[in-house]
C-alpha positions in Angstrom: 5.7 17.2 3.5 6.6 14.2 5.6 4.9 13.0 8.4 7.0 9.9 9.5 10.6 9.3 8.6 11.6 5.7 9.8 11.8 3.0 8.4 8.5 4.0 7.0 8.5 7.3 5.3 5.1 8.5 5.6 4.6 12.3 2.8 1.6 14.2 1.2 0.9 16.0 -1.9 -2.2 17.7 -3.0 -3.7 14.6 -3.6 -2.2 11.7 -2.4 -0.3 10.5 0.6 2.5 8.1 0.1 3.3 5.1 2.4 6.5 3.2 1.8 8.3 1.0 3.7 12.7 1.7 3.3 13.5 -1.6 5.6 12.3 -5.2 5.1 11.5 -6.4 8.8 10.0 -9.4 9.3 6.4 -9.2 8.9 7.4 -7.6 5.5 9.3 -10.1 3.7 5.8 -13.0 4.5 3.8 -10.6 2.4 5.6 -9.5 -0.4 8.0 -12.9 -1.6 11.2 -12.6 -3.3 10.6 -8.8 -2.7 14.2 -7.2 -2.3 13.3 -3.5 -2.9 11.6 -1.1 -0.3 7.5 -1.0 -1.9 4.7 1.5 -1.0 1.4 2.2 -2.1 0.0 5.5 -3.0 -3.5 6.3 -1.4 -6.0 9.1 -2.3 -5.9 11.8 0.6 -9.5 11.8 1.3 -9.5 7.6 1.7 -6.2 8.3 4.1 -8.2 10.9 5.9 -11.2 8.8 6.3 -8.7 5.8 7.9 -7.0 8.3 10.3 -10.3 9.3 11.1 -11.3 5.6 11.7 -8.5 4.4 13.4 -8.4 7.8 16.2 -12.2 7.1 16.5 -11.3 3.5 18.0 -8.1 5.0 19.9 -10.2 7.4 21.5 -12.5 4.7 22.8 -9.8 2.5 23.9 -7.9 2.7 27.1 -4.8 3.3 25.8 -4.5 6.9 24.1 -2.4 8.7 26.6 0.3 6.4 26.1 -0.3 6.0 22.0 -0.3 9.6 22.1 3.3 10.2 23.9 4.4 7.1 22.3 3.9 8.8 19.0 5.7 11.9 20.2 8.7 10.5 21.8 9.4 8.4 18.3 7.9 11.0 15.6 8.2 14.3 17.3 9.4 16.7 14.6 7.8 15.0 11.9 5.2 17.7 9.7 2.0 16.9 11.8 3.1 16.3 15.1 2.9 20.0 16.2 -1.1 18.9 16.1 -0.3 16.0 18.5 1.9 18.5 20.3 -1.0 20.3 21.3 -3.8 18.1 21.4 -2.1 16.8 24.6 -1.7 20.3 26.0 2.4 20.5 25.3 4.3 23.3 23.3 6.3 21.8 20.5 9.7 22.3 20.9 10.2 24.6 18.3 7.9 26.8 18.8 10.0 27.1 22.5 12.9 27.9 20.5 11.3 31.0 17.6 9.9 32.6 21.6 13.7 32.0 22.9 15.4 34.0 19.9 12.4 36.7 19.5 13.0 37.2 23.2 16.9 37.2 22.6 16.6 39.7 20.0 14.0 42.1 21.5 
């Protein structure tokens, strides 16, 4: 399942989650010299659990959630995971508008 799909392509399996970068922007080609191939890294779920973990424990004490939080939305909306973001913020996902649309059409 894929939870970004970008330039960075973000997926899960039962045990790992995959990060890999597709592009080479800028930042990329300082770290990783005479690189010409998109490059990821392959992290244990429970270590990328305990990151995301982390990193929304500092985003929640920050002033800037709200707007990390549509940011995300508006950019990865769609994406396997962002039905949870959906309604964390108190929005139905989109899709979820559409399944009640055609139920109600076909009732």
């Amino acid at each position: 399942m894929s939870y970004l799909r970008s330039p960075f392509y973000v997926w899960a399996d039962d045990h790992t989650t995959h990060i890999w970068a597709r592009e080479q922007p800028e930042w990329y080609a300082e770290y990783v010299e005479d690189c010409d191939f998109p490059a990821g890294v392959g992290l244990p779920n429970e270590v990328f659990d305990a990151l995301c973990l982390m990193r929304v424990a500092e985003i929640d004490a920050g002033r800037n959630r709200r707007r990390q939080e549509r940011r995300a939305i508006e950019k990865y909306g769609g994406n396997f995971g962002s039905a949870a973001l959906y309604r964390r913020v108190g929005i139905t996902p989109p899709w979820d508008l559409d399944e009640r649309s055609e139920e109600t059409t076909r009732a």
